[in-house]
MARVEX-266955 format. One record per atom (N, C-alpha, C): residue number from 0; residue in one letter; atom name; x, y, z. Coordinates in steps of 0.05 Angstrom, whole numbers, plus 5000, padded with zeros to 4 digits. Atoms other than C-alpha are relative to their C-alpha. Layout:
BEGIN
k;r;a;px;py;pz
NUM;A;CA;X;Y;Z
...
END
This chain:
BEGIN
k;r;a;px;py;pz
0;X;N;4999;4979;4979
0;X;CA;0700;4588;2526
0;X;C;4997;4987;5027
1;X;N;4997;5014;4979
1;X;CA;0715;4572;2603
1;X;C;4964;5010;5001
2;X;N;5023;5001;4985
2;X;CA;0651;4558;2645
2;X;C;4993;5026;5016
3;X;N;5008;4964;4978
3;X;CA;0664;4625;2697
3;X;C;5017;5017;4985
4;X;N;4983;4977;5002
4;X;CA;0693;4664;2639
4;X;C;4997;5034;5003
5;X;N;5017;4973;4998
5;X;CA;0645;4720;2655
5;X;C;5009;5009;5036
6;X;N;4989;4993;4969
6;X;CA;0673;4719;2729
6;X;C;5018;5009;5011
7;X;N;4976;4976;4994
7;X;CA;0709;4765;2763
7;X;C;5029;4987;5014
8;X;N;4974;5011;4988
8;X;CA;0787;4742;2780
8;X;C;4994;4989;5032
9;X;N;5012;5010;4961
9;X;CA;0766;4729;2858
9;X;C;4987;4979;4998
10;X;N;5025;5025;4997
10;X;CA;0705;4684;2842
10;X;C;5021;4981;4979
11;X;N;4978;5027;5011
11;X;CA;0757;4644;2795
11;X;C;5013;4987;5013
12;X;N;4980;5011;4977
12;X;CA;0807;4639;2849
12;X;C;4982;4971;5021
13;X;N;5012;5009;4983
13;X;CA;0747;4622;2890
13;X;C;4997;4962;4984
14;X;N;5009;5023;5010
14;X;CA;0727;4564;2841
14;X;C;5021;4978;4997
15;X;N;4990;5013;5000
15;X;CA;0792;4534;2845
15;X;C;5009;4987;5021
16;X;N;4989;5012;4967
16;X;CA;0802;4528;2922
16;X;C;4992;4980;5002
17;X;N;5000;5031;5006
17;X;CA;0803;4457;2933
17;X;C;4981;5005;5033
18;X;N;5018;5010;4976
18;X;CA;0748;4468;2996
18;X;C;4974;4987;4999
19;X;N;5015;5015;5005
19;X;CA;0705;4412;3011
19;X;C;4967;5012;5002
20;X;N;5031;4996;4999
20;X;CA;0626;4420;3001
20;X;C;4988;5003;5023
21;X;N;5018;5003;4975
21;X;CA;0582;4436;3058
21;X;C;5010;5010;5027
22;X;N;4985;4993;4965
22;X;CA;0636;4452;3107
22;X;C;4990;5023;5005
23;X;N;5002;4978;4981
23;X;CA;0629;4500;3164
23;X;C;5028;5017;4986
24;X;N;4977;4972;5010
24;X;CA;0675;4565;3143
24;X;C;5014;5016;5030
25;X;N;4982;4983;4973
25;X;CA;0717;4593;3203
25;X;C;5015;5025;4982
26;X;N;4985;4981;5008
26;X;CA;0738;4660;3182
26;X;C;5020;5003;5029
27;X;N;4969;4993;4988
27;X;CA;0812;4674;3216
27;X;C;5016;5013;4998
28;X;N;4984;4981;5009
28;X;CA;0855;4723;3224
28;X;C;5030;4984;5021
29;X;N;4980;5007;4990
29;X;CA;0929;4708;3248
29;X;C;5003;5014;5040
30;X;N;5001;4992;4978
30;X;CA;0940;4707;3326
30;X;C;4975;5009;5014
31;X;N;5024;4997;4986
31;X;CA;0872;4710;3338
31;X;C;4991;4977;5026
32;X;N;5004;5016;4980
32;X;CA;0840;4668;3400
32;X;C;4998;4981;4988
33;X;N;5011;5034;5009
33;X;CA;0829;4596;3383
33;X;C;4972;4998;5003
34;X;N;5025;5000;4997
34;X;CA;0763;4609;3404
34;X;C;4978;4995;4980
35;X;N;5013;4996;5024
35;X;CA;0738;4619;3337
35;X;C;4995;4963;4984
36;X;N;4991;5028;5015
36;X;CA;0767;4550;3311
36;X;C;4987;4984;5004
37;X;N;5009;5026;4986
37;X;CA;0747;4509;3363
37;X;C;4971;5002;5003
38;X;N;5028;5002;4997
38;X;CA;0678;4530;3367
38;X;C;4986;4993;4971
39;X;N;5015;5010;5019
39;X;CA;0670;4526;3292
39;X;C;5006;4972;4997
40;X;N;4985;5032;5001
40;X;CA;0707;4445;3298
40;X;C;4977;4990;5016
41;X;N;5018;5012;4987
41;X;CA;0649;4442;3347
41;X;C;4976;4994;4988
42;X;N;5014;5013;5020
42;X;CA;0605;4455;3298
42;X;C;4995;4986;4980
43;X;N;4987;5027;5011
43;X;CA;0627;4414;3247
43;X;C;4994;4983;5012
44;X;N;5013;5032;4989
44;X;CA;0619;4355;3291
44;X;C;4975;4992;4994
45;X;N;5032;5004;4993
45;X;CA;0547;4372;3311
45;X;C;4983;4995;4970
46;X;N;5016;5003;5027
46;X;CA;0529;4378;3233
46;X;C;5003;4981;4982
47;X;N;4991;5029;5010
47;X;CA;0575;4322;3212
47;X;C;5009;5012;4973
48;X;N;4994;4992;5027
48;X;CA;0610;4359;3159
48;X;C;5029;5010;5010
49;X;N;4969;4992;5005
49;X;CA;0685;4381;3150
49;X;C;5000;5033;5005
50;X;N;4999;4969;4994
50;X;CA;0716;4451;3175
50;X;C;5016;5008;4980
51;X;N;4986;4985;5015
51;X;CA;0748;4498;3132
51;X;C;5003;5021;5011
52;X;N;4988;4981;4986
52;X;CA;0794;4548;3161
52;X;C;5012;5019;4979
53;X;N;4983;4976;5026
53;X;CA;0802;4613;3116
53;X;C;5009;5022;5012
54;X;N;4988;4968;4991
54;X;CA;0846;4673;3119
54;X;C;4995;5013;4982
55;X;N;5009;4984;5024
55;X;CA;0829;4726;3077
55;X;C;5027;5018;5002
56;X;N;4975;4984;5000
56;X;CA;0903;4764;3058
56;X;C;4986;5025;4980
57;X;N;5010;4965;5010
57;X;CA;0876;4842;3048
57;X;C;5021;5014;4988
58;X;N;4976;4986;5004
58;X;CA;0940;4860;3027
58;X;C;4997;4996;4970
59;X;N;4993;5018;5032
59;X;CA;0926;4823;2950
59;X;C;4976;5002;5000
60;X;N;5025;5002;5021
60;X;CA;0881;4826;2897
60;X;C;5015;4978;4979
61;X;N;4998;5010;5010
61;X;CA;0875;4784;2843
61;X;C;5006;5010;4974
62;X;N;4999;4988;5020
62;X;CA;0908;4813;2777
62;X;C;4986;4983;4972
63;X;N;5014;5004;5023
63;X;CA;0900;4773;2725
63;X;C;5002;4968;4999
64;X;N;5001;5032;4996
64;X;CA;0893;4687;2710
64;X;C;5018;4991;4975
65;X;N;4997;5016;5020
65;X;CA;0930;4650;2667
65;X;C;4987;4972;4983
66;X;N;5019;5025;5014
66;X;CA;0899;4597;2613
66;X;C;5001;4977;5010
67;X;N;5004;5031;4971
67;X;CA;0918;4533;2663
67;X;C;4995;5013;5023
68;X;N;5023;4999;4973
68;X;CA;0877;4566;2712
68;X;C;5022;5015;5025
69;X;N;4985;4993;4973
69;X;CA;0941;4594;2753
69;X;C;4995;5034;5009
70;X;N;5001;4977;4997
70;X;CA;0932;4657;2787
70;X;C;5010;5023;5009
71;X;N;4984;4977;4993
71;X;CA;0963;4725;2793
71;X;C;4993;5026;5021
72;X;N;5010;4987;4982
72;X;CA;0957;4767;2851
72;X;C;5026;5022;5006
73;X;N;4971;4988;4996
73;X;CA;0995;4826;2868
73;X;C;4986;5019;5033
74;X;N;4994;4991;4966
74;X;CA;1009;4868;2941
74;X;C;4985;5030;4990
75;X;N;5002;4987;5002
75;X;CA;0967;4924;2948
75;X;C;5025;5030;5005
76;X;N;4982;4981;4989
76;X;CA;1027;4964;2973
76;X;C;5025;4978;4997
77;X;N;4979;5027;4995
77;X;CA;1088;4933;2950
77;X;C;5022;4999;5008
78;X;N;4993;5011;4974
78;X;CA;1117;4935;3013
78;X;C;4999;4987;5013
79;X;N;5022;5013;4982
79;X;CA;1067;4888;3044
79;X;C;5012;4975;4979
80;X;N;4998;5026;5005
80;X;CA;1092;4813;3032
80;X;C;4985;4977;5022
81;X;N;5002;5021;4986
81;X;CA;1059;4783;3088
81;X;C;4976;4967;4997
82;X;N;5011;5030;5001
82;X;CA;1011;4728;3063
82;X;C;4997;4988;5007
83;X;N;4989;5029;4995
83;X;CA;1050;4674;3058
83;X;C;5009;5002;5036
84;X;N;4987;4991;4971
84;X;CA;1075;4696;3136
84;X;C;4964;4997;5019
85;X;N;5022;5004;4990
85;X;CA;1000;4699;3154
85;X;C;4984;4976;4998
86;X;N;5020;5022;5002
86;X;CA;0972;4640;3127
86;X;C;5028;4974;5015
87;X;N;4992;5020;4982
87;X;CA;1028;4599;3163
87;X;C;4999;5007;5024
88;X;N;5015;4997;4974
88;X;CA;1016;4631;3228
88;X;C;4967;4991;4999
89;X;N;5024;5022;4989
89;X;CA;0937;4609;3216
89;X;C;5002;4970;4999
90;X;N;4995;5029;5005
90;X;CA;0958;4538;3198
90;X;C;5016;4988;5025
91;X;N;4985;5007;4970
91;X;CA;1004;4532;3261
91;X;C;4971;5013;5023
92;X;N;5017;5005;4977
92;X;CA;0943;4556;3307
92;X;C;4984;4994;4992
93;X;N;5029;5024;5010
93;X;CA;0891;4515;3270
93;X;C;5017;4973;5015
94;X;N;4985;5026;4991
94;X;CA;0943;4455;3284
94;X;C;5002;4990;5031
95;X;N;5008;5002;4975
95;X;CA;0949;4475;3359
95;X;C;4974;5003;5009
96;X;N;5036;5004;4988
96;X;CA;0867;4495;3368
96;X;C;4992;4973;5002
97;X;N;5023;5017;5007
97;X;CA;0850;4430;3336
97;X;C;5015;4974;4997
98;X;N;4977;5030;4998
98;X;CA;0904;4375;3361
98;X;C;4988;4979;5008
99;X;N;5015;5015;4996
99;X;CA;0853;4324;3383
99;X;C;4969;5008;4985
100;X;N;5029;4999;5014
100;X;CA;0798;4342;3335
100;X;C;4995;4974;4980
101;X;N;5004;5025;5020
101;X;CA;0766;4288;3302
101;X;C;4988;5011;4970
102;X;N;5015;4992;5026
102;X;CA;0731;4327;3245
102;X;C;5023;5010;4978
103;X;N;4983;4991;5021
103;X;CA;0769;4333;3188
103;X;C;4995;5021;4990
104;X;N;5000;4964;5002
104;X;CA;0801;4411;3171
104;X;C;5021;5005;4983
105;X;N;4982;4996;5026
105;X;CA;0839;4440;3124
105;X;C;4998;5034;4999
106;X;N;4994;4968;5013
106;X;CA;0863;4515;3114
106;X;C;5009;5010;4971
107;X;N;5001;4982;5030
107;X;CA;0855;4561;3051
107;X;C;5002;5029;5002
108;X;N;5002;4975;4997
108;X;CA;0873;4628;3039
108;X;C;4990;5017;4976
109;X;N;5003;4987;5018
109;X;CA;0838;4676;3002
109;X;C;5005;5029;4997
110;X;N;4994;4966;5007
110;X;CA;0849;4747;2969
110;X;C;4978;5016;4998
111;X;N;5023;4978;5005
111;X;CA;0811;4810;2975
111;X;C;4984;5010;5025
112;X;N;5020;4986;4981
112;X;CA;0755;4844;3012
112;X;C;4991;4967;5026
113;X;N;5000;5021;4992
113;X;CA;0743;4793;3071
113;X;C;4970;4989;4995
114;X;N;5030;5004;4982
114;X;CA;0666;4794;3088
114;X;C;4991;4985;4956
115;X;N;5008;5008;5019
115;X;CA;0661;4782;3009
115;X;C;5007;4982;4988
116;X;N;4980;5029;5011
116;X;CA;0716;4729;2993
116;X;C;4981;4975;5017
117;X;N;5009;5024;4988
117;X;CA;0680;4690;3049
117;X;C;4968;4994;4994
118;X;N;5029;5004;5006
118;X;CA;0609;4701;3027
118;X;C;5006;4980;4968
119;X;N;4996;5015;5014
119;X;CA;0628;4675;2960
119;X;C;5007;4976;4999
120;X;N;4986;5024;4996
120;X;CA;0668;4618;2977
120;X;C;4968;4980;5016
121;X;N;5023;5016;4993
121;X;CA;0606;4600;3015
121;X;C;4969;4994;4989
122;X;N;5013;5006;5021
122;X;CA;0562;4606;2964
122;X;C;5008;4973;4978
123;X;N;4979;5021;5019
123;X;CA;0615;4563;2915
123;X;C;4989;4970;5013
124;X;N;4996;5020;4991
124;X;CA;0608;4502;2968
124;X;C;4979;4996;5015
125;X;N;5019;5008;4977
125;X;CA;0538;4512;3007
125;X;C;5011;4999;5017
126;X;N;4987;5001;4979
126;X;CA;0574;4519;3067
126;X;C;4977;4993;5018
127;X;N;5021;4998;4989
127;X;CA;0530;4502;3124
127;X;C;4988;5021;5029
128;X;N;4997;4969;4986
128;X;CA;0551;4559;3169
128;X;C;5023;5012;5002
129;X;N;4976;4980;5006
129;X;CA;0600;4616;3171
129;X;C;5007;5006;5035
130;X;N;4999;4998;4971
130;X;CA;0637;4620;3243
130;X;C;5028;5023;4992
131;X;N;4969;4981;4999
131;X;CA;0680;4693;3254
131;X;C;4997;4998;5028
132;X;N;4993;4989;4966
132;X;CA;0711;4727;3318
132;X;C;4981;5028;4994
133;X;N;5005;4971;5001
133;X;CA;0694;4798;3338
133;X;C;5025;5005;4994
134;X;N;4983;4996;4989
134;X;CA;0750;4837;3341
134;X;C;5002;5023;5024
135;X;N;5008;4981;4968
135;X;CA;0779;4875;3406
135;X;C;5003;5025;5003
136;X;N;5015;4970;5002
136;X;CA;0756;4940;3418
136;X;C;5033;5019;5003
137;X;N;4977;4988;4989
137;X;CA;0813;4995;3409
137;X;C;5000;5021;4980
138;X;N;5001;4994;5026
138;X;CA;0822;5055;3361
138;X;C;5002;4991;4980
139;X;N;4992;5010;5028
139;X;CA;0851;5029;3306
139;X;C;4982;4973;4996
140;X;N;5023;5016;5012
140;X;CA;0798;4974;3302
140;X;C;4970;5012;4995
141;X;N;5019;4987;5002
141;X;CA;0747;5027;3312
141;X;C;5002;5013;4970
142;X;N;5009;4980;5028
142;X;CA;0774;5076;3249
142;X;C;4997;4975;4976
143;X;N;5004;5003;5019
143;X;CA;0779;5016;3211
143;X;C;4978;4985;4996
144;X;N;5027;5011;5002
144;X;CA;0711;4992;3219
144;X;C;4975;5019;5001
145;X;N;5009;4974;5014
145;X;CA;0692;5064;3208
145;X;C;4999;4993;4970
146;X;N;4992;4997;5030
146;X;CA;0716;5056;3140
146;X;C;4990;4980;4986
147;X;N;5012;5027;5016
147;X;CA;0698;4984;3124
147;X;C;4982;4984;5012
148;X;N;5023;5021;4982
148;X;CA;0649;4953;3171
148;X;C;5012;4977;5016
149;X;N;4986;5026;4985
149;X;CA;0657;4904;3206
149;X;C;4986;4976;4991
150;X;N;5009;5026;5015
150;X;CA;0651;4835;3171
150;X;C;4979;4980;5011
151;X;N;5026;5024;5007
151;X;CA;0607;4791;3199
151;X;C;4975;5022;4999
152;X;N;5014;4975;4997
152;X;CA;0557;4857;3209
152;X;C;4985;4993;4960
153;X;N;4989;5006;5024
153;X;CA;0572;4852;3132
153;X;C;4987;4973;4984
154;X;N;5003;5022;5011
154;X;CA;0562;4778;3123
154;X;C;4979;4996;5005
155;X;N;5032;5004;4991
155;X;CA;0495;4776;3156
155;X;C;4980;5019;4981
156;X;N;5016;4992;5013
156;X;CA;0470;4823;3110
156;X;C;4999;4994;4967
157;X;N;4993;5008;5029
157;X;CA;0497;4793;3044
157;X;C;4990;4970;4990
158;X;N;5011;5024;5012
158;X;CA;0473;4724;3047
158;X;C;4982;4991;5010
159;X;N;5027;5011;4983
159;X;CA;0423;4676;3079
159;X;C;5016;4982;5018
160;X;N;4996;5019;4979
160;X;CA;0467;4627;3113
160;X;C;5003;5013;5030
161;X;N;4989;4987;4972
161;X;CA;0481;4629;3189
161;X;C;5018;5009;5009
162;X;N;4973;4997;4988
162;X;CA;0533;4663;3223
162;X;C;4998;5004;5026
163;X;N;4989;5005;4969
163;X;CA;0562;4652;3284
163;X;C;5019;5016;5008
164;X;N;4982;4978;4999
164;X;CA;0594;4713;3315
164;X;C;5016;4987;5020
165;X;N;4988;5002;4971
165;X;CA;0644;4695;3372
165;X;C;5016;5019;5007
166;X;N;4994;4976;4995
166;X;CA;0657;4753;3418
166;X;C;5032;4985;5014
167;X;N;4972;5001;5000
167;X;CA;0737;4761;3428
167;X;C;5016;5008;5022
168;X;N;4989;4976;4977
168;X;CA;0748;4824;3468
168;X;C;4986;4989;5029
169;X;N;5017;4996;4974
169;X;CA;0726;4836;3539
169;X;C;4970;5013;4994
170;X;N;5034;4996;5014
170;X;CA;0649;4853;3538
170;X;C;5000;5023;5008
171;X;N;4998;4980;4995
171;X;CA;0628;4926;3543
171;X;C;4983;4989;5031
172;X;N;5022;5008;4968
172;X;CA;0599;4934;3620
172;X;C;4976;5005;4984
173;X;N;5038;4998;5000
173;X;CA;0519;4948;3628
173;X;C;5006;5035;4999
174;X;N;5009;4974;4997
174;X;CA;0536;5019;3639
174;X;C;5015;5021;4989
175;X;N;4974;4988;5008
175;X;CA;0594;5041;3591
175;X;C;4979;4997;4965
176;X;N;5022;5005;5015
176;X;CA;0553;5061;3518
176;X;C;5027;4988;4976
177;X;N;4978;5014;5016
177;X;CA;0579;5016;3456
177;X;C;5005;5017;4966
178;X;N;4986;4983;5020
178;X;CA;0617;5055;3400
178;X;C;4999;4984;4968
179;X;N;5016;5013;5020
179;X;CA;0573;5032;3344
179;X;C;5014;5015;4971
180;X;N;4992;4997;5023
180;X;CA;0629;5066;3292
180;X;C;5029;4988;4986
END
């Protein structure tokens, strides 16, 4: 019997991502600022460990595995192919963030709920900190963080390591109140 056969399709996936030990975790979404990247490549340096740049594709779950370990994932809506379209837009602005970086990086994409794919994954490898963005303030980031939270919010309450928020949007003023749904 496999070693994680008691583990749920996700944490399998998770166990096969080829990400190195210890690294800093950059959660990324496509077309986001570089901000995110480069501050977690900064950390990385300072800790002396390798970055790992993940996208989490919300669109896929993990259906079911095959016995050589390969895995089946299907489109929540299967309309929605974008992925593969998302994880090469993050790999093209990891490439431009981090064109003179000396710390060695590497992009992975995983499936599912984000705030949870990345807590795991950083459990899997000891990561040594978790670096997201915000995102920028507008309805439709409001209802859907009504509905699902907002992930690092999320990540801070699910594990012990550190996270490193980096704010995205413009900042609220001092005298405008902040729309805590």
């Amino acid at each position: 019997m496999a070693e994680n056969a008691g583990a749920t399709p996700e944490q399998q996936a998770l166990d096969r991502a080829d990400v190195p030990a210890g690294a800093v975790i950059a959660g990324v979404v496509p077309g986001q600022s570089p901000r995110v990247t480069i501050e977690a490549a900064r950390y990385a340096r300072l800790l002396s460990v390798p970055l790992a740049i993940v996208h989490v594709d919300v669109t896929r779950f993990v259906t079911f595995e095959d016995p050589d370990g390969y895995i089946h994932s299907a489109p929540v809506d299967l309309d929605i192919g974008g992925g593969d379209i998302d994880l090469a837009a993050v790999r093209a602005d990891a490439e431009r963030a981090l064109t003179d970086c000396p710390v060695p990086w590497s992009v992975h994409q995983l499936v599912g709920d984000p705030a949870l794919a990345i807590k795991h994954l950083a459990d899997r490898i000891d990561a040594k900190l978790i670096v997201v963005g915000t995102r920028k303030r507008g309805l439709g980031e409001s209802i859907r963080e009504f509905f699902t939270g907002s992930v690092a919010a999320r990540l801070t309450h699910r594990q012990h390591r550190p996270v490193l928020v980096i704010p995205l949007g413009d900042p609220v003023p001092d005298d405008e109140e902040i729309a805590w749904t």
